[in-house]
VOBA-1610 file (N, C-alpha, C; in pm, whole numbers, padded with zeros to 5 digits, always signed):
BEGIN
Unk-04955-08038-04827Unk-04887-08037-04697Unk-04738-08009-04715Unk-04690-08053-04803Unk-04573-08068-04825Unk-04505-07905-04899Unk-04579-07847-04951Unk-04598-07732-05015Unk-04601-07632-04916Unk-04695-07618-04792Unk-04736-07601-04708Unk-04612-07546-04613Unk-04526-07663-04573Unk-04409-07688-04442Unk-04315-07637-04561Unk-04234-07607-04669Unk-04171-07548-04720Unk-04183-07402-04675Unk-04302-07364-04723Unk-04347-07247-04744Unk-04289-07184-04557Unk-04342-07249-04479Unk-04293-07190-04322Unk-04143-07207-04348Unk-04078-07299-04335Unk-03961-07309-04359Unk-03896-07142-04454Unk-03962-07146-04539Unk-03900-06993-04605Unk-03904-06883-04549Unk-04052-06897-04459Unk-04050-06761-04359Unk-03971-06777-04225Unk-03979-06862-04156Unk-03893-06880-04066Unk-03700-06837-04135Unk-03649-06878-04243Unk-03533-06866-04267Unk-03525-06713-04320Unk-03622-06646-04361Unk-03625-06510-04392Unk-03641-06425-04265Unk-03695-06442-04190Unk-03728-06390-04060Unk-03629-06374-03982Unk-03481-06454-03976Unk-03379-06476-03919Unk-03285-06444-04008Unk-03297-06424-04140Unk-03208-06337-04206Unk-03211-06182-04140Unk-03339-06177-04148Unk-03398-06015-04129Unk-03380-05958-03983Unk-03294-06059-03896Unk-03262-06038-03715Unk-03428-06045-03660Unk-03510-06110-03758Unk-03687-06116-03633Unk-03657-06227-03605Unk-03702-06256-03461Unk-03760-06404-03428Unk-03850-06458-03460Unk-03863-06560-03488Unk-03994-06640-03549Unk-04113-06621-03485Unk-04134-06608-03338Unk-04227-06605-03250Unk-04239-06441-03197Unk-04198-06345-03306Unk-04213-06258-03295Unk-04340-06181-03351Unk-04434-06118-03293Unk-04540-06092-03352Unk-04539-05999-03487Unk-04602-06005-03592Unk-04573-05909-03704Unk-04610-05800-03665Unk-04694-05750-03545Unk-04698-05606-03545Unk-04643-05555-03403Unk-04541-05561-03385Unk-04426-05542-03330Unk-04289-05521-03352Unk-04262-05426-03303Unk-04078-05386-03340Unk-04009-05399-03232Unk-03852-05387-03282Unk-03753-05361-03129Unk-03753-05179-03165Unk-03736-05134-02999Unk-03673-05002-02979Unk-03594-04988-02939Unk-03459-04888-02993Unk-03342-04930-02892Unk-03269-04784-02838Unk-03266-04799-02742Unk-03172-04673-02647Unk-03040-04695-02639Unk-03012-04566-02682Unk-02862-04591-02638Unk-02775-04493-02570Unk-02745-04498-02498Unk-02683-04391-02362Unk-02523-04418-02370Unk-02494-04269-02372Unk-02285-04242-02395Unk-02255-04108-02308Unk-02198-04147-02212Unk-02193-04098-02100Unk-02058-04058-02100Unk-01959-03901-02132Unk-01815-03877-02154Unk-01777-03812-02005Unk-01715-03867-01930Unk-01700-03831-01796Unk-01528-03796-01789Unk-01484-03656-01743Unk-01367-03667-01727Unk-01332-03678-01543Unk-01217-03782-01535Unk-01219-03827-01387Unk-01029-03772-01416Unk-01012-03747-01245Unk-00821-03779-01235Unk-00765-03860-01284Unk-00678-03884-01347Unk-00605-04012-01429Unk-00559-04107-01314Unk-00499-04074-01181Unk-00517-04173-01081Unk-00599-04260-01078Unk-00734-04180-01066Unk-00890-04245-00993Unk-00926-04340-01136Unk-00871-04272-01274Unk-00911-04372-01384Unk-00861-04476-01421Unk-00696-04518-01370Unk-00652-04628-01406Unk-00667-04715-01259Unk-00707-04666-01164Unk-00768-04737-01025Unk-00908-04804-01050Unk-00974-04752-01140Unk-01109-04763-01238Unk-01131-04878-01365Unk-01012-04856-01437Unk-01003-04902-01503Unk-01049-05118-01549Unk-00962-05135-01451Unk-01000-05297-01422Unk-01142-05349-01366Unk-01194-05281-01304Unk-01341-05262-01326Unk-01404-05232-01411Unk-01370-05174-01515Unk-01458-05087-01606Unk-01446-05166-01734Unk-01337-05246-01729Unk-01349-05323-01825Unk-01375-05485-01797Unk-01462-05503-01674Unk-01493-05648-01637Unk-01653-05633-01657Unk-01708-05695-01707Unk-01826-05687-01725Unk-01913-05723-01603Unk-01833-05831-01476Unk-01903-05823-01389Unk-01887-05701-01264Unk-01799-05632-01334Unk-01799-05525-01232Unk-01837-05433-01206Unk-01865-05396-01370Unk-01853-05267-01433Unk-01960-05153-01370Unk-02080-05174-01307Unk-02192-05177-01299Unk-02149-05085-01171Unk-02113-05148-01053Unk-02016-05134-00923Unk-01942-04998-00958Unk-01861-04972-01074Unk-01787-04880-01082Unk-01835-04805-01124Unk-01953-04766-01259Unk-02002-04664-01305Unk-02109-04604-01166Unk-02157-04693-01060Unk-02231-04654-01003Unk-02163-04526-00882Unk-02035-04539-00881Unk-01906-04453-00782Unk-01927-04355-00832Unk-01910-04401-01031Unk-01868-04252-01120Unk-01991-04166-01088Unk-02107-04235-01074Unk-02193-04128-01068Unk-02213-04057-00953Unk-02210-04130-00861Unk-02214-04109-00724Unk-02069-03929-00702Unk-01976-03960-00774Unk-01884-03851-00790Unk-01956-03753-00850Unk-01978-03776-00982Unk-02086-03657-01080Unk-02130-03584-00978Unk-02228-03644-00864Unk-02325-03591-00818Unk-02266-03520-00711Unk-02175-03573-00619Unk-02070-03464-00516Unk-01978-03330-00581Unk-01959-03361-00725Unk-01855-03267-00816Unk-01758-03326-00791Unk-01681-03391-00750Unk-01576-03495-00799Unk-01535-03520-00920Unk-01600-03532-01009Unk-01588-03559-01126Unk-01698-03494-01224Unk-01600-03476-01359Unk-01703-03385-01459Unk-01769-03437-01546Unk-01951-03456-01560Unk-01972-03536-01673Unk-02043-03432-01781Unk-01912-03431-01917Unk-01919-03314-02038Unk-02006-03356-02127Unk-02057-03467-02092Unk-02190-03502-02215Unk-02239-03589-02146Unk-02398-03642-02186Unk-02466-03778-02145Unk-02556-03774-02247Unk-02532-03809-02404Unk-02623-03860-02538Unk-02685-03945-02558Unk-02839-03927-02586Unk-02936-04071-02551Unk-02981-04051-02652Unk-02972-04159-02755Unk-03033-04166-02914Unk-03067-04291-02891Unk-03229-04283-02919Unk-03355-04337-02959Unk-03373-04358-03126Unk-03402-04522-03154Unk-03423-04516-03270Unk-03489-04706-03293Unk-03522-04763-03413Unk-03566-04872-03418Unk-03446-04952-03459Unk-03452-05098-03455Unk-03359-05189-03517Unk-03277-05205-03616Unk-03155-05149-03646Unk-03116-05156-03810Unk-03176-05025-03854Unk-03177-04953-03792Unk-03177-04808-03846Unk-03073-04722-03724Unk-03028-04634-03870Unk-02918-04567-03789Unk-02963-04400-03736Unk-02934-04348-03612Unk-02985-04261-03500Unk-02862-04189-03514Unk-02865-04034-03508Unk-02763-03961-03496Unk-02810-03825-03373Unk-02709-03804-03302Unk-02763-03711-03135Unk-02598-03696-03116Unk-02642-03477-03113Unk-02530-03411-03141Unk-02582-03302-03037Unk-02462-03258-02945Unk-02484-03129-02878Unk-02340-03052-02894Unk-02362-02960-02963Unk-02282-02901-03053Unk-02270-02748-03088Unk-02166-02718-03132Unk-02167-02520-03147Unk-02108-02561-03277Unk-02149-02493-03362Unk-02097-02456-03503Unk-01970-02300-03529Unk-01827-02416-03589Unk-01761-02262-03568Unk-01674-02267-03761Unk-01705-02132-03744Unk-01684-02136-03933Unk-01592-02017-03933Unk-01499-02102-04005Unk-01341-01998-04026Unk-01290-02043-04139Unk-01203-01908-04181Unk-01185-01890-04352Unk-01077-02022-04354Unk-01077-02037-04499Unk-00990-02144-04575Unk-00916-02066-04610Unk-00942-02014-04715Unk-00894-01964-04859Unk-00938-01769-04838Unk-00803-01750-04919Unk-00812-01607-04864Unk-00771-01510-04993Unk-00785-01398-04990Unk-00728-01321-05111Unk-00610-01192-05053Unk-00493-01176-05156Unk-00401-01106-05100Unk-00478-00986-05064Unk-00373-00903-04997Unk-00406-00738-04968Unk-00409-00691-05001Unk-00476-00584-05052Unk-00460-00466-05184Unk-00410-00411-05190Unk-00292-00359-05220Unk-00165-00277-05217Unk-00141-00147-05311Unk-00085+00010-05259Unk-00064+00045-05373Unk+00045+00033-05506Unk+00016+00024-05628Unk+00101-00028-05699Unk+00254+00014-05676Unk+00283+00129-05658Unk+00400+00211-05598Unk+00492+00152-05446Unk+00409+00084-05387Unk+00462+00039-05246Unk+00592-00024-05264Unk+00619-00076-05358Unk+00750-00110-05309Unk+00895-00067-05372Unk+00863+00079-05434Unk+00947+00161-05474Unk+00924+00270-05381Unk+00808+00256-05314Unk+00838+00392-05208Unk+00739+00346-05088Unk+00783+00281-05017Unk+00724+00174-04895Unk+00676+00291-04768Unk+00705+00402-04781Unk+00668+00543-04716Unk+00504+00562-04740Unk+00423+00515-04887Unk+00323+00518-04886Unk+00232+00436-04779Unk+00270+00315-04742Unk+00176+00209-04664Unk+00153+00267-04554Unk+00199+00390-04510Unk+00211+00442-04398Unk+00075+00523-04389Unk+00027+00567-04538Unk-00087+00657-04533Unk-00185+00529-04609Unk-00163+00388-04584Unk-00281+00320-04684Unk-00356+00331-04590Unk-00537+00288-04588Unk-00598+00310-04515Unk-00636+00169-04477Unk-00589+00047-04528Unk-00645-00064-04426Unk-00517-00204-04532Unk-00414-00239-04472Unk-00369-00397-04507Unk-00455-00483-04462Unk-00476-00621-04552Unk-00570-00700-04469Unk-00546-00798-04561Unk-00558-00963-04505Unk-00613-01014-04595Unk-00749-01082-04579Unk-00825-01084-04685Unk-00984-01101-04672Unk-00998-01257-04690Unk-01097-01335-04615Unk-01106-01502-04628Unk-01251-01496-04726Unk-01192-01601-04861Unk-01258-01605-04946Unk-01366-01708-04939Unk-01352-01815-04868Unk-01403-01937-04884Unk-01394-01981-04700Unk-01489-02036-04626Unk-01549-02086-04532Unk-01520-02257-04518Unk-01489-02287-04381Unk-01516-02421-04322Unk-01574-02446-04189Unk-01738-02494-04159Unk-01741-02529-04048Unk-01749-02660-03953Unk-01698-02624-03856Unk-01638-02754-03748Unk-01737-02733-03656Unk-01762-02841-03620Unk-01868-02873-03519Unk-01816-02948-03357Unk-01822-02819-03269Unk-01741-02796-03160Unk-01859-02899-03023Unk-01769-02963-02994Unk-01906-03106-02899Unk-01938-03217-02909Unk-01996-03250-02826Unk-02023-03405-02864Unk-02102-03440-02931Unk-02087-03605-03032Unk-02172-03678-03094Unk-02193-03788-03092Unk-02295-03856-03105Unk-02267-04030-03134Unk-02377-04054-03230Unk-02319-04132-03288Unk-02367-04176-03469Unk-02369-04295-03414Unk-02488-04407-03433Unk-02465-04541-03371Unk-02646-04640-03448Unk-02580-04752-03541Unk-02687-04812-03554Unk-02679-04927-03488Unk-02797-04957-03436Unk-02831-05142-03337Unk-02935-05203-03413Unk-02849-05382-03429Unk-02941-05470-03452Unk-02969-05561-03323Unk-03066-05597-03350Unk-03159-05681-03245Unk-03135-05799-03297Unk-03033-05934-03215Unk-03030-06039-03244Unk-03114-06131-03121Unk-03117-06270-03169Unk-03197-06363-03065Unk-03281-06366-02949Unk-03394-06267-03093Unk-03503-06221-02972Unk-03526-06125-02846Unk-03374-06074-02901Unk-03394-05942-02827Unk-03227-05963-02705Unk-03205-06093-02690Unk-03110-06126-02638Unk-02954-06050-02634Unk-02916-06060-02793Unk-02802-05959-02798Unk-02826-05865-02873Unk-02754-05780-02929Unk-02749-05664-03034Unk-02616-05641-03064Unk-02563-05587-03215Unk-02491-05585-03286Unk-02488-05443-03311Unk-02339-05374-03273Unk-02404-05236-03242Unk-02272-05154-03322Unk-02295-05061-03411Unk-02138-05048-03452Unk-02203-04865-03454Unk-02107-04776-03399Unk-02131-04675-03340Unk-02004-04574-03364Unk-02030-04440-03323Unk-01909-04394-03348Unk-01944-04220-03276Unk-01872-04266-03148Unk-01877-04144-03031Unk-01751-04028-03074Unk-01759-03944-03053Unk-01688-03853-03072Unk-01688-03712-02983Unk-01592-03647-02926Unk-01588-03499-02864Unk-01472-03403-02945Unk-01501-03297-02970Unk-01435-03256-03059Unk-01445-03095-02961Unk-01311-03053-02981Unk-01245-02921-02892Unk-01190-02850-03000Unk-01217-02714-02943Unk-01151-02587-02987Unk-01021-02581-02886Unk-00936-02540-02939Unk-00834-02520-02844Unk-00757-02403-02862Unk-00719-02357-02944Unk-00701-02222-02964Unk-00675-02171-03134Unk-00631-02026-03147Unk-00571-01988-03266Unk-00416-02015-03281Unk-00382-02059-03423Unk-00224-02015-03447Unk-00211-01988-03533Unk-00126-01894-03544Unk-00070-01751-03659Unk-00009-01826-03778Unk-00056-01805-03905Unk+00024-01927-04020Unk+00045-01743-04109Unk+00208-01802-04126Unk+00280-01691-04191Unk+00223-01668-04317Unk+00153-01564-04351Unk+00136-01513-04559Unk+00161-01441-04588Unk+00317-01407-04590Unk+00370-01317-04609Unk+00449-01177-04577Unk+00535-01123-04674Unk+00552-00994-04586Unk+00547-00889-04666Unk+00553-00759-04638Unk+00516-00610-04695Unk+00642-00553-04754Unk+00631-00459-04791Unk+00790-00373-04852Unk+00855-00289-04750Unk+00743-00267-04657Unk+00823-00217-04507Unk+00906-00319-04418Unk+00894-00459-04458Unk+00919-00570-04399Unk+00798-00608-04295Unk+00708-00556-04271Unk+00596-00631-04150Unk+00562-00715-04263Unk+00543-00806-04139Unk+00467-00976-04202Unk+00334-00960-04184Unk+00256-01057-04233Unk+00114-01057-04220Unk+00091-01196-04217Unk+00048-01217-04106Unk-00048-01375-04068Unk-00207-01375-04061Unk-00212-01467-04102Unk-00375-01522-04093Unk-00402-01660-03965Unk-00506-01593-03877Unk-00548-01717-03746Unk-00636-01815-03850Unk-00577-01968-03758Unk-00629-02093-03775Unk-00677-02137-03662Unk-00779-02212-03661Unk-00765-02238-03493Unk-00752-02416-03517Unk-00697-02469-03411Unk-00635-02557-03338Unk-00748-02654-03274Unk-00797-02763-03357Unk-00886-02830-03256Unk-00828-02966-03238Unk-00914-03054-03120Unk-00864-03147-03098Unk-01035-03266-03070Unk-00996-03341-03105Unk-01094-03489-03164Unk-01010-03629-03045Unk-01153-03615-02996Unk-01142-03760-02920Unk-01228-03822-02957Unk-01217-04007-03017Unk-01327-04067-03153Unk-01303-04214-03100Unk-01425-04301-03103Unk-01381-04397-03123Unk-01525-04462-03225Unk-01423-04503-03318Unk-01539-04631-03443Unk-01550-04781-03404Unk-01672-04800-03338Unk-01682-04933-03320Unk-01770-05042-03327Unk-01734-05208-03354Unk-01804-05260-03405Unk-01822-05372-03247Unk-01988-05347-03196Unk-01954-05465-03128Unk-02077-05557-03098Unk-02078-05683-03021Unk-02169-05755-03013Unk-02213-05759-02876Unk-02349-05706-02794Unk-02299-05659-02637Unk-02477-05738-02585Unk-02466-05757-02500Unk-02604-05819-02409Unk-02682-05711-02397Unk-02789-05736-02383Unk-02928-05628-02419Unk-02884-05571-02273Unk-02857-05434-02280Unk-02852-05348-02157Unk-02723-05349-02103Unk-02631-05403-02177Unk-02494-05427-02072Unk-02490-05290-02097Unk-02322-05270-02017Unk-02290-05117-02003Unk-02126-05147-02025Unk-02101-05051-02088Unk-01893-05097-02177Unk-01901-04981-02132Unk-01748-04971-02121Unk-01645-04894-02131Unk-01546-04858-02281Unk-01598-04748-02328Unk-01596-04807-02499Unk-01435-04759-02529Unk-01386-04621-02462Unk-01268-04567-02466Unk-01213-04474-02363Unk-01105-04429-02340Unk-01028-04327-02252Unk-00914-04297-02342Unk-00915-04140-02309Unk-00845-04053-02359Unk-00776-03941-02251Unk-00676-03895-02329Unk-00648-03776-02198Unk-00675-03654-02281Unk-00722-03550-02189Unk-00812-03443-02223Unk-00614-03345-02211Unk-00688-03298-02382Unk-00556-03178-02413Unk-00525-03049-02326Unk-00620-03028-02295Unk-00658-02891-02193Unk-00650-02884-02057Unk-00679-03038-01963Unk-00658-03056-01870Unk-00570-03173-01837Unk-00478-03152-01792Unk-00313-03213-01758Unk-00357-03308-01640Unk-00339-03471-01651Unk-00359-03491-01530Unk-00523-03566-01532Unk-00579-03510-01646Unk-00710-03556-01642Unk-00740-03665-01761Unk-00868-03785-01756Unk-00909-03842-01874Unk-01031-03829-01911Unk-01090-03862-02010Unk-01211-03869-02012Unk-01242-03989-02069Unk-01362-04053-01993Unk-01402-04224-02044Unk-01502-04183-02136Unk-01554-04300-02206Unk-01640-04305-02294Unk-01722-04433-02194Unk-01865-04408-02212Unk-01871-04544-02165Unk-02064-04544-02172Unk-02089-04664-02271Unk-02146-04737-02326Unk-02266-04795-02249Unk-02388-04758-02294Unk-02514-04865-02255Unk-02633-04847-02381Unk-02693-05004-02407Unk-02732-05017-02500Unk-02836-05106-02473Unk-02977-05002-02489Unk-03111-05129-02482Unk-03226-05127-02523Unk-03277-05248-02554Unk-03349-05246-02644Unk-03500-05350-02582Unk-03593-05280-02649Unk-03745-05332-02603Unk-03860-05340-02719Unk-03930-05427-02685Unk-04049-05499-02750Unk-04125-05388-02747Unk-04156-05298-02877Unk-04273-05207-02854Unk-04433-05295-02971Unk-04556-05269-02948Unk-04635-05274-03028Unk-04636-05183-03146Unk-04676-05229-03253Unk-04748-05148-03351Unk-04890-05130-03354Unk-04921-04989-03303Unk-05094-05019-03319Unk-05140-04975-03459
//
């Protein structure tokens, strides 16, 4: 007997290491959804927003406006990412353009004579410089986000990491100049990263307000980040 009530005792304290509840069936898991919704609103309407959006009893009240806007065009929603995945495993959900531009480059081929008689470049048939080596950036939104399932499903422990990432334009980086004096530049392009890494502890289904940013491109405008996270009792058959 005594051997016996240890022995539960070990599974019960392993079971709650492991975030299961004791009265959790063994052939059963948590599933957890998680919805990131990047809405850009007027910076007026967002800091009028704001104190709502960060009250948890409000919050609900206010995202329900934001949508209610979405749906008139009032407001722009540039992503809505729903990553599906189990407990303590980490889910990654990306809508995205891939853009790949040179690093590393090699000079121009020149004739050896050019700069004792710079009259030749006039008949070369192509200056250039050629990109040797590649980098690609991944233009859009993402969210990287693992959830644990604490007290039976009660809370979750959620540490995540939303991100929108912009092209914004090219700029000319000086490499050099010729024996005629023309310069020669090589385009970079110019992006811009709105991110937030976070660690948090949130009620099964609440809905946060995770961040706001102001959008580089549009003056006047923000874009929220904003957070829902939930999770359910599925069977294992």
């Amino acid at each position: 007997m005594i051997v016996r009530s240890i022995s539960i005792l070990l599974a019960l304290a392993l079971a709650h290491v492991n975030g299961q509840s004791p009265h959790e069936p063994p052939d059963h898991h948590w599933n957890v959804t998680t919805e990131c919704q990047m809405i850009i609103v007027p910076q007026k309407l967002a800091l009028e927003l704001m104190p709502e959006l960060l009250d948890e009893a409000s919050i609900e009240g206010a995202f329900g406006r934001l949508q209610q806007m979405v749906s008139n065009g009032g407001v722009e929603l540039v992503a809505h990412l729903v990553a599906k995945s189990r407990s303590e495993e980490r889910a990654l959900v990306e809508s995205v353009e891939e853009m790949r531009y040179g690093t590393e480059f090699d000079p121009p081929q020149l004739p050896a004579s050019s700069t004792e008689h710079p009259a030749i470049l006039k008949e070369w048939p192509l200056v250039g410089i050629t990109p040797t080596s590649f980098e690609t950036r991944n233009i859009g939104a993402t969210l990287e986000v693992e959830v644990a399932v604490r007290s039976e499903g009660q809370w979750l422990k959620v540490s995540l990491v939303p991100q929108h990432v912009r092209f914004l334009r090219w700029a000319k980086t000086d490499a050099g100049k010729l024996a005629n004096g023309e310069r020669l530049f090589v385009e970079q392009p110019i992006f811009h990263t709105m991110k937030n890494t976070s660690s948090l502890v949130l009620k099964n289904g609440q809905r946060v307000l995770l961040g706001s940013h102001k959008v580089p491109d549009k003056p006047g405008q923000m874009e929220l980040f904003i957070l829902r996270v939930q999770a359910s009792l599925a069977q294992v058959k």
